[in-house]
N, C-alpha and C positions, 0 to 999 in steps of 0.2 A: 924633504917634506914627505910624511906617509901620506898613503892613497885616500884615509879619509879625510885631511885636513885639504889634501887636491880637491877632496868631493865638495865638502864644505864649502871652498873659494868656487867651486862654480856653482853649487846652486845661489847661492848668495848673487853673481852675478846673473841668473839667468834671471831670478826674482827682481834685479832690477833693472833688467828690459825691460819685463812688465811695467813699471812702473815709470819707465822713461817714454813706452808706446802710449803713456794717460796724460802729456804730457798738457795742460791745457792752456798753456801762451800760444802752442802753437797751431793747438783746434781751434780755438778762436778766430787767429788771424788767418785761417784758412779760409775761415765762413765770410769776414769781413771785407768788402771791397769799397772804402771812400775816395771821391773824388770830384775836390770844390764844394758843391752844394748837393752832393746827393747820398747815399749810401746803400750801395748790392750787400743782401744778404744770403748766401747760396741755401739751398731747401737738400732735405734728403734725397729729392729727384734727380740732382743735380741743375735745376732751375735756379734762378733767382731774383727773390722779392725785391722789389724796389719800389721807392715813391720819392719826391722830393717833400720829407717829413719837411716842418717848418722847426722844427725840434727833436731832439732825443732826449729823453728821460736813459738815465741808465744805473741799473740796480742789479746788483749781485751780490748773492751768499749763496754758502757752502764752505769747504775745505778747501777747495783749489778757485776761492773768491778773489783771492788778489791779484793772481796770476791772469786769469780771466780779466777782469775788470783793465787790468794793465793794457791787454792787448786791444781789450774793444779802447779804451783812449787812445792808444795808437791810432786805431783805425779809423776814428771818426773824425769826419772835418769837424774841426774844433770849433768854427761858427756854430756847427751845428749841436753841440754835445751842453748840455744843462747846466747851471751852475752847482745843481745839487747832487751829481752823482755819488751811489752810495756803492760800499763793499763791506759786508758782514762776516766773518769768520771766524772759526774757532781761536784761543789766544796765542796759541801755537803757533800759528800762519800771519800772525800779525805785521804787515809788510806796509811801508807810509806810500801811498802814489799821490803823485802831482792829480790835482784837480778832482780826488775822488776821497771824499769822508772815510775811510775805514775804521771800522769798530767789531773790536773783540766780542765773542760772546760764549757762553755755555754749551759743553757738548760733551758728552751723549744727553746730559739734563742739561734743561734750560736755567736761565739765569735774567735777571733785571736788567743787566745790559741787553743781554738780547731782544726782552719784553720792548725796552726804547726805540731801538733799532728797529723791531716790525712796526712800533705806530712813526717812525720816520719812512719805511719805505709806505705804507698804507697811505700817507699823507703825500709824498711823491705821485703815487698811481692818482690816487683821487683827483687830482689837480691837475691831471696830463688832460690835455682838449684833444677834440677831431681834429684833424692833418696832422699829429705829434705823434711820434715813437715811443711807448716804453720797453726800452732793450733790457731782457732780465736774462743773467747769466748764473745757470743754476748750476751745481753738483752737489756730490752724499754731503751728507750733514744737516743741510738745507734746513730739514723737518725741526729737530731742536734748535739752530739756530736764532729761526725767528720765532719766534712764540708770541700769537697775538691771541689770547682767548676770546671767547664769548664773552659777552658782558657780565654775563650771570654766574660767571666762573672765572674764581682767581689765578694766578700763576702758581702759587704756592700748590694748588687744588689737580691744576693740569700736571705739573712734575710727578705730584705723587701718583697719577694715571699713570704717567710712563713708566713710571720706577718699578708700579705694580709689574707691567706687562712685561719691563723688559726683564725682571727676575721671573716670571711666569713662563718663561719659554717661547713667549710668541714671537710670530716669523715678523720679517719687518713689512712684509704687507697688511698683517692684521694689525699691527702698533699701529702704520698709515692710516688707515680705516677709522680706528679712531681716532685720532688726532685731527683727521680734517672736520670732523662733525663735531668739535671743539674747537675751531679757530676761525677767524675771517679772514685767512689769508691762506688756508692749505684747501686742496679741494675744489683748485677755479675761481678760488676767495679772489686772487689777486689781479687775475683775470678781469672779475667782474668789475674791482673798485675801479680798474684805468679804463673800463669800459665810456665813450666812444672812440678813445685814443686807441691806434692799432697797439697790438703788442706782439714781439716777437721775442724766444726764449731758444740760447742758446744751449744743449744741456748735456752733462758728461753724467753718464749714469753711473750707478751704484747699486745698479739691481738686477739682479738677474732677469734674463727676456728682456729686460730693459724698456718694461711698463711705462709710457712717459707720466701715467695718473700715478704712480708709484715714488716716481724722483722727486724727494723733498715732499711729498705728498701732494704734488700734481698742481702747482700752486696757478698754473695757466693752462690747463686743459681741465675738459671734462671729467667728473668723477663719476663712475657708474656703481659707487657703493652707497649704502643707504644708512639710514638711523638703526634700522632694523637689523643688518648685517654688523656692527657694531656691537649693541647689545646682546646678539646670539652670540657672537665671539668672545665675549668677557665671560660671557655666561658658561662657557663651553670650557672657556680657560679656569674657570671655577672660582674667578675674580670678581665677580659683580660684586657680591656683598663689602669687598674690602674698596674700592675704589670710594673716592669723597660720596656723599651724600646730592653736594650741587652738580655732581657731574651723572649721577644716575636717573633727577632732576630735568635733568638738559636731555640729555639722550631718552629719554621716556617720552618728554613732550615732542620732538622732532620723528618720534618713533608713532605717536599719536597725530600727524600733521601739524601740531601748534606753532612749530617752528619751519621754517622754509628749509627745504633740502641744499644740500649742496649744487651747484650745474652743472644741469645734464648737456650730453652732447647735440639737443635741440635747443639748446640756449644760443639766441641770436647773436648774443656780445661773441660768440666763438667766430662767427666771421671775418672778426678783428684778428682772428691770434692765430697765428703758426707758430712751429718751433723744428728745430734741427737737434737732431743726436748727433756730439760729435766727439763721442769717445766713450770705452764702454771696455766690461769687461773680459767679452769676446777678445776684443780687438789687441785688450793686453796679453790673452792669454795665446794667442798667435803671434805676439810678438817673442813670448817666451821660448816657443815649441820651436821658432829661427835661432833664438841665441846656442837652444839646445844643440840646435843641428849642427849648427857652427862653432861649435867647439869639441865635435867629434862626435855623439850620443846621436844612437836612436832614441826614436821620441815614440810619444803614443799619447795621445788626448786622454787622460781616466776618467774625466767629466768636467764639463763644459760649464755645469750647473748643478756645483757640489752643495748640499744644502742637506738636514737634519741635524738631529743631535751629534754635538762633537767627536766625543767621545767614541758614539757609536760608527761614525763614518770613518776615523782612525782605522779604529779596531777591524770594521771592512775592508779598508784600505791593503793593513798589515796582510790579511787574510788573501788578497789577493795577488800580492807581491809573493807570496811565497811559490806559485806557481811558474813566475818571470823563470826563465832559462837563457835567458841571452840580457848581456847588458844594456842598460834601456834608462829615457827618462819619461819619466810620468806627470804631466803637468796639469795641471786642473783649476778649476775658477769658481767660485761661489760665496757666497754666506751660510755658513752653519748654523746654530745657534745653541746655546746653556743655557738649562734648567739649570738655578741656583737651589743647590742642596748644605752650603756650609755657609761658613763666615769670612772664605780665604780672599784670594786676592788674584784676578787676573783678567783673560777675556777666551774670546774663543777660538782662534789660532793658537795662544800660549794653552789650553787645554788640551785641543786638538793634538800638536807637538810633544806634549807630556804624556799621553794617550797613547797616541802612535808608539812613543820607544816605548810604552810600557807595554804595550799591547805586541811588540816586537819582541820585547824579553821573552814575555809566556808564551806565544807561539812560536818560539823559537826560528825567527826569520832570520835565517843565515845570510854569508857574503859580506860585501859592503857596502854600505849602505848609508845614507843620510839623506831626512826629511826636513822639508822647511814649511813651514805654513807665515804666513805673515796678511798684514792687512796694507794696500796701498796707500794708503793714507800715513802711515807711520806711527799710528799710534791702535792700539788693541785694548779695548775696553779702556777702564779708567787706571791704565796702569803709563809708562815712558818707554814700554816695549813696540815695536810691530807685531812679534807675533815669538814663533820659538825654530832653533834651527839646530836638531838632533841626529844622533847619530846613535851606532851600536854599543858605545862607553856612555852613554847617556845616564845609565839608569844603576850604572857602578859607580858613576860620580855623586849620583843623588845616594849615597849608601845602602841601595839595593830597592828592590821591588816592595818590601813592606812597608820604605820611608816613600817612593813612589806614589803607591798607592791610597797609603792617607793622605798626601797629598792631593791627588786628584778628588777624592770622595770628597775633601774639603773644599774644592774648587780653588784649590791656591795655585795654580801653575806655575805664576810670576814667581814664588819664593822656591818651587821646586826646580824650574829652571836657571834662576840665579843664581844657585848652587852647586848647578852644575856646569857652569859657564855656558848656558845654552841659550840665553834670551838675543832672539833678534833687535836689534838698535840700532833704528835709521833716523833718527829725529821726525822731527814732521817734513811732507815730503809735497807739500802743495799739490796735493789731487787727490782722487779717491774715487774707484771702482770697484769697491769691494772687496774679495781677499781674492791670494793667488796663492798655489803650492806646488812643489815638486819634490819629487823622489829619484834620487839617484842610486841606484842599485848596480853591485855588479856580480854577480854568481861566484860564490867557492868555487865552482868546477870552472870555472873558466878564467881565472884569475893565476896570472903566476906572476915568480916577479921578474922584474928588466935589470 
């Protein structure tokens, strides 16, 4: 075997430590403790919430919704757990569990299925009484999965918001931002409908800092963003004018008080709701930086909290690798994001990776070498890759830097990677904490062979 196809086979395994440390059957049932008629919930303190609910409502979406939903019915005395529990997730993760509705839906855009699915879990919450539990088990995805708009605003009206935004460039905070001031269910929405039912929210983040008003767009905590923040943001994005007409509408009068804000963290209904983090992207990317260790490699954190343009963080990247003198793995965690400039085909990992070896050719980053970028979840933009996993033949397989390079201008990754047998392919992988990457480099000068 040559040393890069060695390098290859470990990053690939190191990327899927990560991905094993997100694992969410088993965050779950860490947090859950039933027995007979009661149920412990453990808190980030290490405390844990209890009462003897008279009921559990229990509701989960996300990518890693089945998984999750599976463990909390393990966990619950089964006297106690609802006839109607729900689990919402993308079509990919579509997994049948005993006693719990599961239902496919749209993601990264939403879809009709999904629309159904939030007014079945809305109708769940509304219905929950004083002494009942509604257990909501959140991770990434969340945000499009359920889509409940405003009254005043169709579903058809809200996609093309997102569609804007997520070709615009915007970070997934500001997508968050607006989407809850469009929804009755993102933003504390869901919060308030199970309001005087306690609620507690299990949640695997997929955000960096790991904001909890941020995961899925904070659907049981406080939101401290406003109408106002909203509309500066599209406007800044240089998207107002293109967004629907009902949606500029909505956001104008909420922005005028006409409409009720979303809740704030003096909203009484919050005395009902805690929630626990129990898996994040920190936590995979330190499982990574073990696998590294343990299989020989010095490691080095490059960033915890990889985030801008793709392209351009590659190209950083490359830039700073060329200085490495000792062989080394560089592992890092975040969301990127693309500006859409073509009509190609891919997402931001498969750009990133295409980036990288190209950005590798022209400044000639010597040794050996192989980058992987991927997304936890196992799927990258709207394409059946994770992400792309590259080396120093990368960009001689693509027939050179000029076939490269249109490529990337075009934002096709997916086909420039395909080509050159470099697309990462994990299937769907039930979780999701954002992306993870490593670079295995080993220096010319320090390389001989055995």
């Amino acid at each position: 075997m040559s040393l890069t196809a060695h390098l290859r086979q470990h990053a690939l395994a190191i990327f899927q430590a990560g991905v094993v440390a997100a694992d969410p059957y088993q965050a779950v049932k860490h947090c859950l403790h039933g027995d007979g008629q009661w149920l412990g919930i453990r808190l980030h303190d290490g405390n844990t919430r209890t009462r003897r609910w008279t009921k559990i409502h229990l509701i989960a979406f996300g990518k890693a919704a089945c998984a999750m939903a599976t463990a909390a019915r393990d966990s619950i005395p089964p006297q106690l757990l609802a006839s109607h529990a729900i689990a919402v997730t993308n079509y990919e993760n579509v997994t049948d569990i005993d006693a719990v509705k599961v239902i496919g839906a749209g993601h990264p855009l939403p879809d009709t299925e999904g629309l159904m699915a939030a007014h079945r879990i809305a109708k769940i919450a509304t219905n929950a009484q004083a002494g009942e539990l509604v257990l909501v088990l959140v991770s990434g995805g969340g945000s499009a999965l359920i889509p409940y708009p405003v009254p005043s605003i169709t579903l058809a009206e809200k996609i093309a918001t997102t569609d804007i935004l997520l070709a615009s460039g915007a970070t997934i905070n500001e997508i968050n931002c607006v989407r809850k001031h469009l929804s009755q269910l993102k933003g504390g929405g869901l919060a308030k409908l199970a309001y005087p039912a306690d609620v507690h929210a299990l949640i695997l983040s997929d955000v960096l800092g790991d904001d909890l008003s941020a995961i899925a767009s904070g659907p049981t905590v406080p939101d401290h963003t406003t109408y106002s923040d909203a509309v500066s943001l599209l406007k800044n994005r240089q998207v107002w004018e293109k967004i629907p007409a009902a949606v500029q509408q909505h956001l104008h009068q909420g922005q005028l008080g006409d409409i009720p804000e979303t809740p704030k963290a003096n909203d009484p209904l919050f005395s009902h709701a805690s929630q626990t983090l129990i898996g994040s992207n920190a936590i995979s990317v330190r499982a990574m930086l073990n696998a590294a260790q343990q299989l020989g490699y010095h490691t080095q954190l490059y960033n915890g909290h990889l985030c801008g343009e793709a392209r351009t963080v590659a190209e950083q990247w490359v830039a700073y690798a060329k200085n490495i003198q000792q062989p080394l793995a560089l592992v890092a965690g975040g969301e990127t994001t693309v500006t859409l400039q073509g009509s190609g085909r891919g997402g931001r990992n498969q750009e990133m990776a295409l980036a990288f070896a190209l950005a590798a050719e022209q400044q000639g980053l010597s040794g050996h070498w192989v980058f992987l970028s991927g997304g936890t979840d196992g799927r990258d933009g709207p394409t059946d890759a994770a992400g792309g996993l590259v080396d120093a033949g990368t960009i001689s397989r693509m027939l050179g830097q000029a076939v490269a390079a249109d490529r990337l201008a075009n934002n096709d990754s997916y086909h420039a990677l395909q080509h050159s047998g470099d697309l990462l392919v994990t299937g769907a992988t039930g979780t999701n904490v954002a992306d993870l990457q490593v670079l295995l480099l080993i220096p010319d000068v320090l390389y001989t062979h055995k």
